[in-house]
PDB file of N, CA, C, O and CB in Angstrom:
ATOM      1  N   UNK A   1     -45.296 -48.117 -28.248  1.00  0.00           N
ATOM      2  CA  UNK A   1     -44.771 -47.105 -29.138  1.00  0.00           C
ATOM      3  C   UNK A   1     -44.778 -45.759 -28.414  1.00  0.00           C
ATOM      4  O   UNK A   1     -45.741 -45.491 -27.696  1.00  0.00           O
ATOM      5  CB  UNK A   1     -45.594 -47.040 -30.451  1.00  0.00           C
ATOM      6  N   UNK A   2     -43.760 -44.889 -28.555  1.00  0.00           N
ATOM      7  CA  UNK A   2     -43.668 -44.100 -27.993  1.00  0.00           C
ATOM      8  C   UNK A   2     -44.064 -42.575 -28.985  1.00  0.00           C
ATOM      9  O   UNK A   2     -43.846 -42.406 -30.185  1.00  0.00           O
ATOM     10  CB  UNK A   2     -42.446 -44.400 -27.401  1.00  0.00           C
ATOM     11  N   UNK A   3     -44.829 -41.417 -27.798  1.00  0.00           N
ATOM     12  CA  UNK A   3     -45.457 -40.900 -29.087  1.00  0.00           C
ATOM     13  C   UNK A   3     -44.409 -39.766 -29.730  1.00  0.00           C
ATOM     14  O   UNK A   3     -43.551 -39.213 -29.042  1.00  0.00           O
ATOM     15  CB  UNK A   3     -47.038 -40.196 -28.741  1.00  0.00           C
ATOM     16  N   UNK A   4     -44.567 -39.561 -30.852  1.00  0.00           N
ATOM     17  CA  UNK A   4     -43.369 -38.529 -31.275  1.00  0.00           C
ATOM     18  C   UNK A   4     -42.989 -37.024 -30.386  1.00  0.00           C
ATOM     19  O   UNK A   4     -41.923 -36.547 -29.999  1.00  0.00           O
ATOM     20  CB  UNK A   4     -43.798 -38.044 -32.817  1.00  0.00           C
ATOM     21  N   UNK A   5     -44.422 -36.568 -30.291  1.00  0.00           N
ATOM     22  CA  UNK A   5     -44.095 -35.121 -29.354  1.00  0.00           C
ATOM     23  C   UNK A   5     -43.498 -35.055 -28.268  1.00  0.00           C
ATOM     24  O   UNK A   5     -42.897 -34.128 -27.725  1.00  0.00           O
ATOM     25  CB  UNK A   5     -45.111 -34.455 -28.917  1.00  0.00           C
ATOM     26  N   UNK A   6     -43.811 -36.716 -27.798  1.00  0.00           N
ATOM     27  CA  UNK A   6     -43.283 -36.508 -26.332  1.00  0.00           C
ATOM     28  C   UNK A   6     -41.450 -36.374 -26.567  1.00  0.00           C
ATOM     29  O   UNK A   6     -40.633 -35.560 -26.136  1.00  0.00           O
ATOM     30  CB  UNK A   6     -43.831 -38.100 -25.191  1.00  0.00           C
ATOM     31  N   UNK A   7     -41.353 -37.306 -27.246  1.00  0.00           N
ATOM     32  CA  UNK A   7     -39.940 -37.853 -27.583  1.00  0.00           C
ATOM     33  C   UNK A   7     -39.391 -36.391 -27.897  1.00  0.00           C
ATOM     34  O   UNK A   7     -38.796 -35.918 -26.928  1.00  0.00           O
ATOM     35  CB  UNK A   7     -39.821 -39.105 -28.983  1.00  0.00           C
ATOM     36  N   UNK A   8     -39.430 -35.765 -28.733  1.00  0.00           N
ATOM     37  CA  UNK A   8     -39.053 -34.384 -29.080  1.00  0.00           C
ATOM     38  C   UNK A   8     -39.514 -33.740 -28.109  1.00  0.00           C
ATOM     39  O   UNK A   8     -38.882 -32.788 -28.567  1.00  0.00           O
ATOM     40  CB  UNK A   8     -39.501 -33.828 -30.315  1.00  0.00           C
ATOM     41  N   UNK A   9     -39.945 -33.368 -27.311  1.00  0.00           N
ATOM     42  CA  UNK A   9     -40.041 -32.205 -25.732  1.00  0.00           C
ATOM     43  C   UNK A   9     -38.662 -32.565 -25.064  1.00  0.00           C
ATOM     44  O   UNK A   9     -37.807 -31.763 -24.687  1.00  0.00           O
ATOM     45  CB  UNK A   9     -41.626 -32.656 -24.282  1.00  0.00           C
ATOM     46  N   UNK A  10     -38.609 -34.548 -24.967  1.00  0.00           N
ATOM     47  CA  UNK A  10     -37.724 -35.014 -24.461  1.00  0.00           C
ATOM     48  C   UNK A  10     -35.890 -34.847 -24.725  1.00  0.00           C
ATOM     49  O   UNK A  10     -34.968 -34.839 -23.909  1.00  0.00           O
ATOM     50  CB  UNK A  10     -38.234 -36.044 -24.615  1.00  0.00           C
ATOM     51  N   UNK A  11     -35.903 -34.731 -26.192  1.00  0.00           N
ATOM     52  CA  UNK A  11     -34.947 -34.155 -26.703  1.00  0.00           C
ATOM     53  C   UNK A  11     -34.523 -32.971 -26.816  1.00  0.00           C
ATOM     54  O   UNK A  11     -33.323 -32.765 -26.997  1.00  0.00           O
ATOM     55  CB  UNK A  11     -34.947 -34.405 -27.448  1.00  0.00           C
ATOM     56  N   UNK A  12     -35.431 -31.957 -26.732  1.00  0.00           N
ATOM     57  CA  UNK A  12     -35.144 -30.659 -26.787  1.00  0.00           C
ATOM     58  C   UNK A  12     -34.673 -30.292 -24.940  1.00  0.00           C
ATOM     59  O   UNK A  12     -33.765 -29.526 -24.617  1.00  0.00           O
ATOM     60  CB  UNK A  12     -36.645 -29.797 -27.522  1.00  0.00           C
ATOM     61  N   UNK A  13     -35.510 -31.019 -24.024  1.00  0.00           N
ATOM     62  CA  UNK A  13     -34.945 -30.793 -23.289  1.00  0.00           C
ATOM     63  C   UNK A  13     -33.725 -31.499 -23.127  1.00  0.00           C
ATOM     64  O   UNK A  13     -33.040 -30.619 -22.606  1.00  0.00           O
ATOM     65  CB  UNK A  13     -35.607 -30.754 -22.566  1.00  0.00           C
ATOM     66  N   UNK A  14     -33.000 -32.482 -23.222  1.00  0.00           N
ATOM     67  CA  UNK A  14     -32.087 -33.181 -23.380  1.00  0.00           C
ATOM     68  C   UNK A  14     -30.620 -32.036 -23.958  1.00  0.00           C
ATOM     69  O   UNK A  14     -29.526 -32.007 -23.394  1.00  0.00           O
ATOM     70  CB  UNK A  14     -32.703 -34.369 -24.364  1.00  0.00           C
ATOM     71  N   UNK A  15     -31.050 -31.111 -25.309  1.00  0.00           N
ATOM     72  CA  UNK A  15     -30.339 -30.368 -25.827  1.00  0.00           C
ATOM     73  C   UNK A  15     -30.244 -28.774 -24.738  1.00  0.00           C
ATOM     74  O   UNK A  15     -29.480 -27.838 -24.976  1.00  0.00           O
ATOM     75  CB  UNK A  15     -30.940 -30.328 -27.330  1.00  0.00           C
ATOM     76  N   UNK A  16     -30.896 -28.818 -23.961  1.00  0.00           N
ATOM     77  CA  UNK A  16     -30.871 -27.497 -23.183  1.00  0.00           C
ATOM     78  C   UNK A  16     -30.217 -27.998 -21.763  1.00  0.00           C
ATOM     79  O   UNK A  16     -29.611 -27.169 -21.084  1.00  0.00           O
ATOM     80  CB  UNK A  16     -32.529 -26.752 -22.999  1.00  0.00           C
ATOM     81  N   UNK A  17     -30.298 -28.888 -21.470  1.00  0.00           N
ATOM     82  CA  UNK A  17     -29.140 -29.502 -20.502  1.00  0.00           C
ATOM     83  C   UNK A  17     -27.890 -29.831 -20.846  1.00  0.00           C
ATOM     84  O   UNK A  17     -27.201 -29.491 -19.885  1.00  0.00           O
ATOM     85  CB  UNK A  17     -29.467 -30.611 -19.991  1.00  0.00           C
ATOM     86  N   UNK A  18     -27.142 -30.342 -21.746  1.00  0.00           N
ATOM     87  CA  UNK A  18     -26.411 -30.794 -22.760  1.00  0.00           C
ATOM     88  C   UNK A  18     -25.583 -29.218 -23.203  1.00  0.00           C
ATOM     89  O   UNK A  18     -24.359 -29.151 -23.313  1.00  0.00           O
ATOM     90  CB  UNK A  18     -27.490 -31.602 -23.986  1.00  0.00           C
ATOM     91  N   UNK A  19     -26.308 -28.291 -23.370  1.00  0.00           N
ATOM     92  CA  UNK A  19     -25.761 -26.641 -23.602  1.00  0.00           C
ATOM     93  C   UNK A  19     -25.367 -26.019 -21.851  1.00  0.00           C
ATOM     94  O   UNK A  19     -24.529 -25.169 -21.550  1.00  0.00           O
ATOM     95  CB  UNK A  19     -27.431 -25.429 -24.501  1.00  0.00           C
ATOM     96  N   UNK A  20     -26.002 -26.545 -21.223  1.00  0.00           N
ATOM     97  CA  UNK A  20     -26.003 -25.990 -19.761  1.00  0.00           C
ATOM     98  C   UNK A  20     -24.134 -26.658 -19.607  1.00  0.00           C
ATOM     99  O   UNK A  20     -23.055 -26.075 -19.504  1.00  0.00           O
ATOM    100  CB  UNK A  20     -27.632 -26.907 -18.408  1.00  0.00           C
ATOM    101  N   UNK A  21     -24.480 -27.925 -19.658  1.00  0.00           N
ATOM    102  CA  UNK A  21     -23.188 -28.471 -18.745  1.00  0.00           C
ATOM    103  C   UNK A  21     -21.725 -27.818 -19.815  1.00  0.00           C
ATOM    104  O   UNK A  21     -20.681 -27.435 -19.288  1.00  0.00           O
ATOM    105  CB  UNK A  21     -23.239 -30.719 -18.605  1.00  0.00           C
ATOM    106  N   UNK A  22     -21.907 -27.811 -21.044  1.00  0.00           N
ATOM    107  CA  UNK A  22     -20.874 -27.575 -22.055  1.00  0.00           C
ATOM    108  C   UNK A  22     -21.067 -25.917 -21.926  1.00  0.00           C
ATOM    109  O   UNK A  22     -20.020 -25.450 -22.375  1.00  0.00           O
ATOM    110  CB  UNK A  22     -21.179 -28.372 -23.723  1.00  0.00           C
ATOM    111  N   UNK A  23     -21.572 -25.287 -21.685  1.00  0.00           N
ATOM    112  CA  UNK A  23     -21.159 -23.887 -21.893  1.00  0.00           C
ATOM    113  C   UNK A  23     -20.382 -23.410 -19.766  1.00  0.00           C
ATOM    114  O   UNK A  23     -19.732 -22.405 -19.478  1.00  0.00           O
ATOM    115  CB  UNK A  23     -23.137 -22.743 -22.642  1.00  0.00           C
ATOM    116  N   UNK A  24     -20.663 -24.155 -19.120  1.00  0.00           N
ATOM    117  CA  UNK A  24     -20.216 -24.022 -17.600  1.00  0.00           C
ATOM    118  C   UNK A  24     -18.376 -23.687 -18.267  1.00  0.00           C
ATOM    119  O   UNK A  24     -17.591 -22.908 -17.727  1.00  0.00           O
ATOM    120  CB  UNK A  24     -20.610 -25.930 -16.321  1.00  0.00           C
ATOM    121  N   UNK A  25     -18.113 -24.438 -19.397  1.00  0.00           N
ATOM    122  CA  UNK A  25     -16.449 -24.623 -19.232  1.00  0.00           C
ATOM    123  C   UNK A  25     -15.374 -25.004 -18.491  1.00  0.00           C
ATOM    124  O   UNK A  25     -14.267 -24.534 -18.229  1.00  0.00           O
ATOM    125  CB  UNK A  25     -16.042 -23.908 -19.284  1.00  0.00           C
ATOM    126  N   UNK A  26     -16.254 -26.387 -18.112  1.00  0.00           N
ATOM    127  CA  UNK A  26     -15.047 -27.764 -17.523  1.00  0.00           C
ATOM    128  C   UNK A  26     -14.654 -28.420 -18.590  1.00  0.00           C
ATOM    129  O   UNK A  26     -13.594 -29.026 -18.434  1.00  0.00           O
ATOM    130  CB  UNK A  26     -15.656 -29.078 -16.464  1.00  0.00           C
ATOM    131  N   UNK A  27     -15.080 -28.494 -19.479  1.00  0.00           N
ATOM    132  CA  UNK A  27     -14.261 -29.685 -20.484  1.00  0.00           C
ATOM    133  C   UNK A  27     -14.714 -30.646 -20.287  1.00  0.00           C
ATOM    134  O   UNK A  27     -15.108 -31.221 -19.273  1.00  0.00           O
ATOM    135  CB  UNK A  27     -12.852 -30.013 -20.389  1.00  0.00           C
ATOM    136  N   UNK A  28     -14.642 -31.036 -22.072  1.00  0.00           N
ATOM    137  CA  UNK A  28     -15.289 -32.997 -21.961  1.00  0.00           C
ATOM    138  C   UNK A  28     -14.967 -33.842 -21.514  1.00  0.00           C
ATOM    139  O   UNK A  28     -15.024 -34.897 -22.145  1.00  0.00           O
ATOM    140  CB  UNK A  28     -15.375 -33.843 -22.825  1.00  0.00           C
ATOM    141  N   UNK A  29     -14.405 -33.806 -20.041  1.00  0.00           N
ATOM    142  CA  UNK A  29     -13.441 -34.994 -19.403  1.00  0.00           C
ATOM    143  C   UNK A  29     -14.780 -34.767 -18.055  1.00  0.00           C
ATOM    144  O   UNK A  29     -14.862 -35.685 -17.239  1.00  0.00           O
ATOM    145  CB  UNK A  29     -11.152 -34.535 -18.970  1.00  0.00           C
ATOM    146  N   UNK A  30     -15.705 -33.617 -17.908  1.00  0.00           N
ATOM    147  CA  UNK A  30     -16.248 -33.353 -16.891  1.00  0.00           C
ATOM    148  C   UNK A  30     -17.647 -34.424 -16.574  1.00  0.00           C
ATOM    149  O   UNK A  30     -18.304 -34.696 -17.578  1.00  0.00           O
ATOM    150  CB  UNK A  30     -16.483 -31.896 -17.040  1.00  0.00           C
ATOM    151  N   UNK A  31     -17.942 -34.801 -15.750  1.00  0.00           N
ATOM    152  CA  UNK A  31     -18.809 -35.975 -15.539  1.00  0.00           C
ATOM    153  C   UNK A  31     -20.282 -35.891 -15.661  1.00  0.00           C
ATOM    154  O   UNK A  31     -21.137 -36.770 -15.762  1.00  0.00           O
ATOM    155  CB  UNK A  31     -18.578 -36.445 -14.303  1.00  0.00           C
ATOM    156  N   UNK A  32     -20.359 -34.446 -15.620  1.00  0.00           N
ATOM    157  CA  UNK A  32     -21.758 -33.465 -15.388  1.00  0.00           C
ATOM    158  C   UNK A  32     -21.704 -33.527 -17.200  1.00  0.00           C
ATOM    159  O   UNK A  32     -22.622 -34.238 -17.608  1.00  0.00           O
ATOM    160  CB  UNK A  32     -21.554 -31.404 -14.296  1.00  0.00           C
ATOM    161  N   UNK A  33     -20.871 -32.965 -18.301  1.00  0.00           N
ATOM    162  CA  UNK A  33     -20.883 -33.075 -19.237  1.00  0.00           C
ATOM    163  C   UNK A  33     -20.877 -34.755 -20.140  1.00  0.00           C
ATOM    164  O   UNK A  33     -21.634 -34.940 -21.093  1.00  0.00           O
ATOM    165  CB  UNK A  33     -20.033 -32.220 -19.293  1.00  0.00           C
ATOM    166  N   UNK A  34     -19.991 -35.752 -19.680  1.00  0.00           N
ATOM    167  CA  UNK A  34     -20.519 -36.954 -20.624  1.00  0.00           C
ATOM    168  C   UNK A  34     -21.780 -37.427 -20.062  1.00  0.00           C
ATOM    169  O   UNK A  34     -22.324 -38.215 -20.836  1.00  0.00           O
ATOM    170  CB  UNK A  34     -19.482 -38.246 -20.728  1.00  0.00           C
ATOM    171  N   UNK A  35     -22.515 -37.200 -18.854  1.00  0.00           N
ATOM    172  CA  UNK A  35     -23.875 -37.260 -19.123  1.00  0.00           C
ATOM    173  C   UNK A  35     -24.681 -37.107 -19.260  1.00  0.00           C
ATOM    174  O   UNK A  35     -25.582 -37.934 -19.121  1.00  0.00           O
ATOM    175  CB  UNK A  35     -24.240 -37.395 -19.052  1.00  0.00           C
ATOM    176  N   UNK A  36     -24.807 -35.936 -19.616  1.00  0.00           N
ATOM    177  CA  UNK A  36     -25.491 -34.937 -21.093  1.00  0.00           C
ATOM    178  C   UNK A  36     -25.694 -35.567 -22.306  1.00  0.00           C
ATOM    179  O   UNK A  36     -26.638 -35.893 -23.025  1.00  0.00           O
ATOM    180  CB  UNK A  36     -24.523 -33.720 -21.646  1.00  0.00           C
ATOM    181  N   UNK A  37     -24.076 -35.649 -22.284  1.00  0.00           N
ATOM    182  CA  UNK A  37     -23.966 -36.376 -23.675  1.00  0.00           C
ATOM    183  C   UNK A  37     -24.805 -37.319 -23.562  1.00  0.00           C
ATOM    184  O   UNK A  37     -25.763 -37.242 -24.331  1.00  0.00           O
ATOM    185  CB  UNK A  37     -22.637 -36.951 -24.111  1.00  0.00           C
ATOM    186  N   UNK A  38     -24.784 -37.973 -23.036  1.00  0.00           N
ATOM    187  CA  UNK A  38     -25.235 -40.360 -22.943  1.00  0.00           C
ATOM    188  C   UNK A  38     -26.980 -39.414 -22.886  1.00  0.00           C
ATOM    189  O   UNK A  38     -27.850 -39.822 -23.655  1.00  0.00           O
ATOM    190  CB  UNK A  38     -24.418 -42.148 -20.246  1.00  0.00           C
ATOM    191  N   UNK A  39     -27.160 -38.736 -22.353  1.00  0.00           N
ATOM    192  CA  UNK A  39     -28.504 -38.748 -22.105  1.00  0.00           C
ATOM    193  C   UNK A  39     -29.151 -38.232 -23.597  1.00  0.00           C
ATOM    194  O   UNK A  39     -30.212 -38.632 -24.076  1.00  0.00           O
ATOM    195  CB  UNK A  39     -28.855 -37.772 -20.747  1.00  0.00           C
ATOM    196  N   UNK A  40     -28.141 -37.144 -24.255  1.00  0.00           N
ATOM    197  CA  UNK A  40     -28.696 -36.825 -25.725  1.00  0.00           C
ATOM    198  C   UNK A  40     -28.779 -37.685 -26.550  1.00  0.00           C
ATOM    199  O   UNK A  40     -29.813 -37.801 -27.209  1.00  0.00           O
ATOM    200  CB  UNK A  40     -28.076 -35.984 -26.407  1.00  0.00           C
ATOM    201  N   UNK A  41     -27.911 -38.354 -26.693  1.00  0.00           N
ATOM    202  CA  UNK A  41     -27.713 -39.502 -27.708  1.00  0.00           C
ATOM    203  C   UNK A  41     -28.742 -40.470 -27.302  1.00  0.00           C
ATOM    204  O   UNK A  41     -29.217 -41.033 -28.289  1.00  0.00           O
ATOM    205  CB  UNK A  41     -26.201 -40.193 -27.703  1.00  0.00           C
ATOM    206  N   UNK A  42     -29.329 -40.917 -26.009  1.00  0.00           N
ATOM    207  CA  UNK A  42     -30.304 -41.504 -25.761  1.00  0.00           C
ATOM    208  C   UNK A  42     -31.694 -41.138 -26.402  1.00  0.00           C
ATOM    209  O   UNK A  42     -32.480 -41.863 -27.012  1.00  0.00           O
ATOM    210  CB  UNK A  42     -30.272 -41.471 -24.590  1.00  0.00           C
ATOM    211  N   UNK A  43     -31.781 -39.613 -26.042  1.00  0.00           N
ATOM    212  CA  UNK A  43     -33.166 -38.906 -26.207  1.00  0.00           C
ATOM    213  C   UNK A  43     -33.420 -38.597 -27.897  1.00  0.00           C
ATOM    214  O   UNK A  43     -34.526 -38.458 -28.418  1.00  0.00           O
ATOM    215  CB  UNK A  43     -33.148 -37.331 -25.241  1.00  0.00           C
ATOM    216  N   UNK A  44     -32.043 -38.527 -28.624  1.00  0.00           N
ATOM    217  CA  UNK A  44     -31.924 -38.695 -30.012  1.00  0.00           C
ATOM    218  C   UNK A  44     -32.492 -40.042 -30.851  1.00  0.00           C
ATOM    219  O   UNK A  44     -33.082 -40.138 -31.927  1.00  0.00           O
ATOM    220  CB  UNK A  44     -30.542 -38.580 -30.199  1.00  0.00           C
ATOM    221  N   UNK A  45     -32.063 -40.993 -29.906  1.00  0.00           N
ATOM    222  CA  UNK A  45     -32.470 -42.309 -30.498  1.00  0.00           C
ATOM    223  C   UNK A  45     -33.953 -42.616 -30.598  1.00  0.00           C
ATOM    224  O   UNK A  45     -34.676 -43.025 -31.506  1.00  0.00           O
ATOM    225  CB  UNK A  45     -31.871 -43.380 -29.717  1.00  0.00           C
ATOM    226  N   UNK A  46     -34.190 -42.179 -29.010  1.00  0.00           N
ATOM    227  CA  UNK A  46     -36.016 -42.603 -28.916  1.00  0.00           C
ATOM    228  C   UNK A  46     -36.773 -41.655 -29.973  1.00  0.00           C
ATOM    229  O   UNK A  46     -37.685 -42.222 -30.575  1.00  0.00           O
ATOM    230  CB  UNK A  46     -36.854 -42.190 -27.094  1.00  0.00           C
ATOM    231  N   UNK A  47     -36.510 -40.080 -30.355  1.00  0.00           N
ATOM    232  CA  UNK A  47     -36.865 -39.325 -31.256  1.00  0.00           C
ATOM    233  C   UNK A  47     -36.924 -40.085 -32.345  1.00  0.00           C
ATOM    234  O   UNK A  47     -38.063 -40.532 -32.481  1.00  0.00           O
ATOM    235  CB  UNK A  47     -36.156 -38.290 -31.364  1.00  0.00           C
ATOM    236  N   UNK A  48     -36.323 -40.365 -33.027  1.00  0.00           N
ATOM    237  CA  UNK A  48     -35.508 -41.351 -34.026  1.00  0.00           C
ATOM    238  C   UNK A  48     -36.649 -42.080 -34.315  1.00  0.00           C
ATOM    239  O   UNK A  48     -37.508 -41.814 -35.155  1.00  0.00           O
ATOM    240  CB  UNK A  48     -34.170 -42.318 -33.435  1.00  0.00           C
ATOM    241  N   UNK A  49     -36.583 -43.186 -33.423  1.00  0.00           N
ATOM    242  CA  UNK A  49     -37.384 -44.373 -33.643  1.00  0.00           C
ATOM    243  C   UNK A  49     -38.946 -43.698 -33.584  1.00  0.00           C
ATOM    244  O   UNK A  49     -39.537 -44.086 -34.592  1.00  0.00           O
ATOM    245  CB  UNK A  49     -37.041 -45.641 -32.404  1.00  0.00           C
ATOM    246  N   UNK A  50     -39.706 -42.939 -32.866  1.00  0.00           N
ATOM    247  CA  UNK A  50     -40.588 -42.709 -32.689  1.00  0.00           C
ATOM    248  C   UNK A  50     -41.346 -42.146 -33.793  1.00  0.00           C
ATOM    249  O   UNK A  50     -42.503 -42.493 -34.035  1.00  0.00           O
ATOM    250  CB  UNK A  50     -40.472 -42.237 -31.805  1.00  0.00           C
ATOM    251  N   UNK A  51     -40.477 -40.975 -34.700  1.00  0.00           N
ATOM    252  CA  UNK A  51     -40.593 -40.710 -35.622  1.00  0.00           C
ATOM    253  C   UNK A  51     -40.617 -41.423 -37.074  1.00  0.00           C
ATOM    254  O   UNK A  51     -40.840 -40.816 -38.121  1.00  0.00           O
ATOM    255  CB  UNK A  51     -40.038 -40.089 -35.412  1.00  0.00           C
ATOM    256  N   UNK A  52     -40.428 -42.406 -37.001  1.00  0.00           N
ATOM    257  CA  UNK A  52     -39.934 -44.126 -37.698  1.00  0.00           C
ATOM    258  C   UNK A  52     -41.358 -44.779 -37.331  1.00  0.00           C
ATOM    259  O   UNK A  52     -42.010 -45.254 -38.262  1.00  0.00           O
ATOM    260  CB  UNK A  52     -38.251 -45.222 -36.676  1.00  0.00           C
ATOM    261  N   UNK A  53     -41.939 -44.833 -35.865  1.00  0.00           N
ATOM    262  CA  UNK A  53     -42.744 -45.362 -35.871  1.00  0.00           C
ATOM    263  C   UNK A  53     -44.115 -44.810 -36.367  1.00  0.00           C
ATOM    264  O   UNK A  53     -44.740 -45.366 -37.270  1.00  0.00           O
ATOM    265  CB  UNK A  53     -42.615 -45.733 -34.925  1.00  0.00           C
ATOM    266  N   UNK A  54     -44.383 -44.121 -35.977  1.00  0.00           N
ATOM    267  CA  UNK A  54     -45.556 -43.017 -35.604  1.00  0.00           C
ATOM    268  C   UNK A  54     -46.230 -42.075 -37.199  1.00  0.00           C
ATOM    269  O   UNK A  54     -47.380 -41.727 -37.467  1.00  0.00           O
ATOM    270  CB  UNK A  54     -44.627 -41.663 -34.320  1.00  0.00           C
ATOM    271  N   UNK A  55     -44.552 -41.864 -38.208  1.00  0.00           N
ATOM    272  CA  UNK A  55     -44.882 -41.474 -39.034  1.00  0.00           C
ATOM    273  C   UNK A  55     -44.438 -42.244 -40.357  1.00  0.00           C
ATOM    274  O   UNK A  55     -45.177 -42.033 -41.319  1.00  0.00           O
ATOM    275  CB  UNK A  55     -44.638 -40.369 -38.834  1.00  0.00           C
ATOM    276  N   UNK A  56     -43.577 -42.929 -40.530  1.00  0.00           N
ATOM    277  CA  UNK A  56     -43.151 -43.453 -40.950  1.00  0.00           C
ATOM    278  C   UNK A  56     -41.981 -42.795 -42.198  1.00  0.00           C
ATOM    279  O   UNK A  56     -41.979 -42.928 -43.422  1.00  0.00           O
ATOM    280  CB  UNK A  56     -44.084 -44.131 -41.035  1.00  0.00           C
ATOM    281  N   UNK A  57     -41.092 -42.095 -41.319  1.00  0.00           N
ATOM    282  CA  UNK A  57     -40.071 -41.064 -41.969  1.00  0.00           C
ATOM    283  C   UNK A  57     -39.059 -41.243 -40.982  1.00  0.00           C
ATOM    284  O   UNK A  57     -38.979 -41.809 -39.892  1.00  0.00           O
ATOM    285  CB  UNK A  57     -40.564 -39.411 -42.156  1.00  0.00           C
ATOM    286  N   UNK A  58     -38.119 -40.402 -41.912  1.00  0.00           N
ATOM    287  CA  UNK A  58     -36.967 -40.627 -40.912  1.00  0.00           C
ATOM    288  C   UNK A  58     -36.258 -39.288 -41.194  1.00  0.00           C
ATOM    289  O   UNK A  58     -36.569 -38.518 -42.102  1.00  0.00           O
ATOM    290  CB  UNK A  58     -35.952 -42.082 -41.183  1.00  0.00           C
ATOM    291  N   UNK A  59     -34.937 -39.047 -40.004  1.00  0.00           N
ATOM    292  CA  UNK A  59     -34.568 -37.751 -39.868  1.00  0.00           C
ATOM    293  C   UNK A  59     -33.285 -37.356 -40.717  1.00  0.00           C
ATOM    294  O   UNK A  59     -32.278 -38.040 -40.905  1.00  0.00           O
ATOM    295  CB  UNK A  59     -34.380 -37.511 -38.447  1.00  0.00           C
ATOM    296  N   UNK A  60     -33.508 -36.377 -41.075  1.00  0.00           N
ATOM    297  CA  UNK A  60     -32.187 -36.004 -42.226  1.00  0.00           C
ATOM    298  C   UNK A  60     -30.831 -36.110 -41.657  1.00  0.00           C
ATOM    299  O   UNK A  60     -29.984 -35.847 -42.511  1.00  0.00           O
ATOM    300  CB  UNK A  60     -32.223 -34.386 -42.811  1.00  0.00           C
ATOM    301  N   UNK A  61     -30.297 -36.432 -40.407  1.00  0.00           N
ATOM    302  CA  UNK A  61     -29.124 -36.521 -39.846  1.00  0.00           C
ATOM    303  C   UNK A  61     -28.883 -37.936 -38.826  1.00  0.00           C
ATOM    304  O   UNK A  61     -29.810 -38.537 -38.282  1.00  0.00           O
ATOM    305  CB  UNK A  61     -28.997 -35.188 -39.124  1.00  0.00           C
ATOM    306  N   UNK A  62     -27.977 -38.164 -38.756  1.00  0.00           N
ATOM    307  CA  UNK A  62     -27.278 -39.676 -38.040  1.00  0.00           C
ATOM    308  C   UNK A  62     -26.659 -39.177 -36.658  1.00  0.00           C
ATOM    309  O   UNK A  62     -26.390 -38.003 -36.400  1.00  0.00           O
ATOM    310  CB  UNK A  62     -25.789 -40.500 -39.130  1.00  0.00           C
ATOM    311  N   UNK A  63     -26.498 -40.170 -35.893  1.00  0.00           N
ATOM    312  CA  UNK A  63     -25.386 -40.138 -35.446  1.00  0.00           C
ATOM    313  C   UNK A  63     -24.080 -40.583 -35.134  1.00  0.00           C
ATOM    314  O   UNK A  63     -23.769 -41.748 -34.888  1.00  0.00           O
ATOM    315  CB  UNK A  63     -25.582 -40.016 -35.048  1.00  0.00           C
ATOM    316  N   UNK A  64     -23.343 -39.614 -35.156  1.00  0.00           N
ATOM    317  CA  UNK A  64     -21.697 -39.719 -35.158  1.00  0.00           C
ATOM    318  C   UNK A  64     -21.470 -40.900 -35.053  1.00  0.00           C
ATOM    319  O   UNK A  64     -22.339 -41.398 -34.336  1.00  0.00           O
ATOM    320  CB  UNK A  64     -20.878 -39.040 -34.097  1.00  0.00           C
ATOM    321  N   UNK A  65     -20.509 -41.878 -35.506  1.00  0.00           N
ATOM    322  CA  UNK A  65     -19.585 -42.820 -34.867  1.00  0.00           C
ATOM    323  C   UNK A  65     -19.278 -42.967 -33.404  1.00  0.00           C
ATOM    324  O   UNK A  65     -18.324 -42.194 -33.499  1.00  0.00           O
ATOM    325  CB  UNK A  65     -18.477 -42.604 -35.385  1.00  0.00           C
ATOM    326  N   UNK A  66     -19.265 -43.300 -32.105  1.00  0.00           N
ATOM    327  CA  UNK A  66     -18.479 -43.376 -31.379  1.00  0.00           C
ATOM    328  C   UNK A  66     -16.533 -43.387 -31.949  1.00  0.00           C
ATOM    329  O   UNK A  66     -15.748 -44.098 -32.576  1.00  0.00           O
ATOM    330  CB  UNK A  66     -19.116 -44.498 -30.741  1.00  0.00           C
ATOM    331  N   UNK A  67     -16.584 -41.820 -31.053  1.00  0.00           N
ATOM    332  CA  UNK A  67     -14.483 -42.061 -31.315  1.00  0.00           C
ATOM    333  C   UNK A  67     -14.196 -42.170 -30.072  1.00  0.00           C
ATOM    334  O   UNK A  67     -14.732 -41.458 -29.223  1.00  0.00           O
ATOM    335  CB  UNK A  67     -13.254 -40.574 -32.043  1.00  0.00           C
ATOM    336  N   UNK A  68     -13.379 -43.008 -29.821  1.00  0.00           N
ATOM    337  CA  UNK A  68     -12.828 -43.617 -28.606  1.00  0.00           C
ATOM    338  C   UNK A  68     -11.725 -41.711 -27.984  1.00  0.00           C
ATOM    339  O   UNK A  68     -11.590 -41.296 -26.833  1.00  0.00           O
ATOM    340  CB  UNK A  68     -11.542 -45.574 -29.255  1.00  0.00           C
ATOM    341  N   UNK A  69     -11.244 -41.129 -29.178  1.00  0.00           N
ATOM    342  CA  UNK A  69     -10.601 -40.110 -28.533  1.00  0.00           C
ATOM    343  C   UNK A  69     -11.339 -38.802 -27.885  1.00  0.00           C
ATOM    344  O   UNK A  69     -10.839 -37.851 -27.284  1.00  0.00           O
ATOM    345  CB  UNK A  69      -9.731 -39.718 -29.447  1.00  0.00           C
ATOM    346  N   UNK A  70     -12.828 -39.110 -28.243  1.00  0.00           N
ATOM    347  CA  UNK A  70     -13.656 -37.753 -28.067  1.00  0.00           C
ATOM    348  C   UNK A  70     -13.484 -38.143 -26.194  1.00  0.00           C
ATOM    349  O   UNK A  70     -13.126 -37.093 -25.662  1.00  0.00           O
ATOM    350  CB  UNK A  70     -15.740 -37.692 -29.033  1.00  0.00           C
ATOM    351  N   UNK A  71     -13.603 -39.080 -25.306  1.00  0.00           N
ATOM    352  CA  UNK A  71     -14.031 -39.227 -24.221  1.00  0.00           C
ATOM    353  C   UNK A  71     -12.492 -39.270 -23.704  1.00  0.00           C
ATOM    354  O   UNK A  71     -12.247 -39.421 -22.507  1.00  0.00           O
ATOM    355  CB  UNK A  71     -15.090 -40.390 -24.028  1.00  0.00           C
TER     356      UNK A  71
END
């Protein structure tokens, strides 16, 4: 089990890299930017679950669908 704080350090840093590559202004076609993305949505999930595990709650927001047009 993974412990919650870590998971959230992990995500927050996840979200401050993720702002780095998207505020540069290449556009979401840029390679430095979808893996930001893959890495947030990763670091979102383990948050997720950890918080599921550890406390036994869950977070007021989801995530998105995959849209095939966002990429």
């Amino acid at each position: 089990m993974a412990d919650a704080r870590n998971t959230l350090n992990s995500l927050i840093a996840a979200l401050e890299r993720h702002y780095e590559a998207i505020s540069s202004g290449r556009g979401s076609e840029d390679p430095a930017v979808i893996a930001t993305y893959e890495h947030l949505k990763t670091a979102f999930m383990d948050y997720e679950e950890a918080v599921s595990d550890q406390f036994g709650e869950v977070l007021p927001m989801e995530l998105a669908e995959d849209d095939e047009d966002w990429s």
